[in-house]
C-alpha positions in Angstrom: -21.9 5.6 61.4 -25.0 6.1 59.4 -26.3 9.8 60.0 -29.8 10.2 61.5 -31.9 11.3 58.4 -30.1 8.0 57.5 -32.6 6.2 60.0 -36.7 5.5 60.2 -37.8 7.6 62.8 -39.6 5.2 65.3 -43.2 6.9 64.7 -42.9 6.4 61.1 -41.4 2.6 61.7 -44.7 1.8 64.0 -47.0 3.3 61.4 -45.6 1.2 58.9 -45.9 -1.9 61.5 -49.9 -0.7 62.1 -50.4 -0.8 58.1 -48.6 -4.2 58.3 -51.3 -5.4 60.9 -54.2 -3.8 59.3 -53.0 -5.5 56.0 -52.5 -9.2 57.2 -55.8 -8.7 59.6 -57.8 -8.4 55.7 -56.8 -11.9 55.5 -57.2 -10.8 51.3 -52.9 -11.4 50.9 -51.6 -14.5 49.2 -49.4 -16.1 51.0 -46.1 -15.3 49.9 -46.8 -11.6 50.5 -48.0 -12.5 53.9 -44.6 -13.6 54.7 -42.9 -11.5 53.6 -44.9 -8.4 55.4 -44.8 -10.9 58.5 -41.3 -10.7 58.7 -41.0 -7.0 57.7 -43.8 -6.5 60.6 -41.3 -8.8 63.2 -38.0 -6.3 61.6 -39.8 -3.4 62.7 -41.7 -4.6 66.0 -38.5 -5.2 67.0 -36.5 -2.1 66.0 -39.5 -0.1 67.8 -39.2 -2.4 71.3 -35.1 -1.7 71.2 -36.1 2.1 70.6 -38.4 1.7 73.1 -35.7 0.3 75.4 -32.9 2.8 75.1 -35.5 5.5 75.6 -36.6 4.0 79.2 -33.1 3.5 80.0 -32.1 7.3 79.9 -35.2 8.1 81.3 -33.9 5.9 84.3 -31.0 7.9 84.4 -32.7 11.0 84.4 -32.2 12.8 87.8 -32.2 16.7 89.4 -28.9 17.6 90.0 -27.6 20.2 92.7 -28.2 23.2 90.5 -32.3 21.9 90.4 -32.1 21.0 86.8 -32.4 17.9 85.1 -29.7 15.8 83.9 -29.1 12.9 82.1 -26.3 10.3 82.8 -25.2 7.9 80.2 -25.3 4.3 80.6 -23.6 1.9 79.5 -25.0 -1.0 77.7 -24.2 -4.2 79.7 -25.3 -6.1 77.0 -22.5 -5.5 74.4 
């Protein structure tokens, strides 16, 4: 299991996805390059939207227990 300072955060994977844009927006990139940042841009737009996923999925779970603080419940991934 890789450790977390292992991982991109997700701020710094959507900068890099912005730059990616703001590159192949120019229009200046041959076209090698422009695939290859295409399919670095589709890597990471996709690694943000599955971040983006598990994050609304324990914020679905979040809920106010007895004791009037907030808990969060675990799912599990029905996907796997």
């Amino acid at each position: 299991m890789a450790k977390k300072s292992d991982k991109k955060t997700f701020e710094s994977q959507l900068q890099r996805l912005e730059e990616i844009v703001g590159i192949l927006d120019e229009g200046n990139v041959p076209l090698d390059r422009t695939l290859e940042l295409y399919e670095e841009g589709v890597m990471l737009a996709k690694a943000c939207a599955e971040k983006l996923s598990e994050v609304d999925k324990k914020l679905q779970q979040l809920s106010k227990g007895a004791d009037g603080l907030f808990t969060v419940t675990e799912i599990e991934d029905d996907d796997q």
